[in-house]
VOBAZA-768793 format. One record per residue (C-alpha): x, y, z. Coordinates in steps of 0.5 Angstrom, whole numbers, plus 500, padded with zeros to 3 digits. Example, Ala and Ser with C-alpha at 12.3 -4.5 7.8 and 13.67 -1.06 7.14 Angstrom:
VOBAZA-768793
525491516 527498514 
end
This chain:
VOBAZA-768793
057655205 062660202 060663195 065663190 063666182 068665177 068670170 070665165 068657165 074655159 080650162 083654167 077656170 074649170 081647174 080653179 072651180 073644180 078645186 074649190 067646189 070639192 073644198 066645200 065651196 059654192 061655184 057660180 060661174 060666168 061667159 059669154 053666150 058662145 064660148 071660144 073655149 077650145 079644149 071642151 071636154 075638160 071646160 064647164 063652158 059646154 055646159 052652155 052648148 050641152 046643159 050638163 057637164 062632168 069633169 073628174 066627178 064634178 057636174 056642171 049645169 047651165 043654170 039662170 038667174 032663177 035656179 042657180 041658189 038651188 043648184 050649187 046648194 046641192 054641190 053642182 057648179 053653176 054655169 050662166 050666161 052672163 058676159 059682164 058678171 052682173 049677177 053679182 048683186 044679187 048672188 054677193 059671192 064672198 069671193 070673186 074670182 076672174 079667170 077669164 084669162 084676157 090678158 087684161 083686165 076687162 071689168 074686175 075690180 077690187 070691190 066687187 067681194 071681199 075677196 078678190 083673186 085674179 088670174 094671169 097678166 093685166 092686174 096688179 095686185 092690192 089694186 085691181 085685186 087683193 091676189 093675183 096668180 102667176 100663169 106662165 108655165 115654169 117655175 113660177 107658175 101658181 105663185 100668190 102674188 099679193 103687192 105687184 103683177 104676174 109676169 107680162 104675156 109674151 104671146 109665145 104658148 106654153 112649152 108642151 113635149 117640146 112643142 110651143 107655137 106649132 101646137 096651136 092651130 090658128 084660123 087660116 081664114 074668116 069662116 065657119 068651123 066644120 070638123 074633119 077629125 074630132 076630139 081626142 082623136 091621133 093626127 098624122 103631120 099634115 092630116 086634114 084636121 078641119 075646115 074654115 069654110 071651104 079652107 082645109 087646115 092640116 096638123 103641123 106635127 103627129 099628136 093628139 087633137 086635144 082642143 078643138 073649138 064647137 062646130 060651126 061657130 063663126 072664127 076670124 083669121 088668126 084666131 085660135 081654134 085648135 090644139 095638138 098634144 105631142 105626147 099623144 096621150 088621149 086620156 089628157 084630152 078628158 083630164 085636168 091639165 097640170 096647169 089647171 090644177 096648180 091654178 086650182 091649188 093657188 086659188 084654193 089656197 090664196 081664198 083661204 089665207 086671205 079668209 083667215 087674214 080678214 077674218 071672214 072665214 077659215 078652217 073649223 073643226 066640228 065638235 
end
């Protein structure tokens, strides 16, 4: 089986694992010790807080340096803490996949695998990476881009339901998160939704809470800590996003091409 690792296991990069691990793929994947990740219930990073997670009939486990081969042998994605993805030496994927999401290039680099694809703005493909893949929603999004770079972040979220900027729910103040609503849960204009300490933060508009970073984690000012979906749909909260899934399809693409193209691997048929 060919061996993937993916830097980063928020949304996104569950997205682009949940693609390749149904096409045969073996998934490691790497973050930090306390992800950020803000819509939990359909990211493997809370596999790192939980142990186990499952996401459209994909199980994730937290694994270590010593279990992980046992694990994605037997079809699980692989979930480790591993903030500078140094396991790569000793897992020698044959595709490396950075769906961190920075929007920079952070530590990626054409070398590390024979294939390597990264994903949003920060890298320049055939130099950073041999693919990068478009990550702005429109009629782009997914594009394979094998010479150049993605299209420059411009800070504005994606357009959801008519909602960009104020779906967002940002840190009023240095604190810690305590939660007043909870995940998936429908939320009135102005409703407390949490607290950062002492500071109560309210929905700007009636929606669905569809990301809501860990409790009791430590924020700072501005950052991003929430999500509100005016389309109010509680089933999206535990589902894959469009976005993830035409990042999952590209990546699931541009890994094979280039394994053909490199005659590394390909589609087979037994006989």
């Amino acid at each position: 089986m060919i061996k993937v690792l993916i830097k980063g296991a928020g949304d996104l990069a569950t997205g682009v694992a949940i693609a390749l691990n149904n096409s045969g793929f073996k998934v490691l994947m790497t973050d930090i010790e306390q992800p950020t990740v803000i819509r939990r219930s359909v990211s493997f990073a809370t596999a790192i807080y939980n142990k186990t997670v499952s996401v459209e009939g994909v199980e994730a486990q937290l694994v270590d340096s010593n279990n992980y081969e046992q694990i994605i042998s037997n079809g699980k994605v692989g979930v480790i803490i591993d903030p500078e993805a140094t396991i790569i030496k000793s897992y020698k994927p044959d595709v490396v996949v950075d769906a961190i999401l920075a929007k920079k290039n952070i530590g990626t680099t054409i070398n590390d695998a024979p294939i390597v694809i990264a994903l949003g703005p920060g890298f320049e493909a055939a130099k950073d990476c041999h693919l990068a893949i478009e990550t702005k929603r429109g009629h782009y999004l997914g594009k394979l881009i094998y010479q150049g770079s993605t299209i420059a972040n411009t800070g504005i979220p994606g357009e959801i339901g008519g909602r960009k900027e104020e779906r967002v729910i940002k840190a009023p103040v240095d604190g810690r998160i305590t939660w007043i609503r909870k995940l998936g849960d429908i939320v009135a204009e102005a409703e407390p939704v949490l607290k950062v300490d002492d500071t109560i933060v309210r929905a700007a508009f009636t929606g669905c809470l569809r990301g809501l970073l860990m409790e009791g984690l430590s924020v700072h000012k501005g950052m991003k800590i929430g999500d509100i979906d005016p389309r109010r749909d509680p089933n999206y909260c535990t589902t894959l996003s469009d976005k993830s899934r035409a990042l999952g399809r590209a990546v699931l693409e541009g890994a094979l091409k280039l394994g053909k193209d490199n005659g590394y691997f390909g589609v087979t048929k037994n006989v």
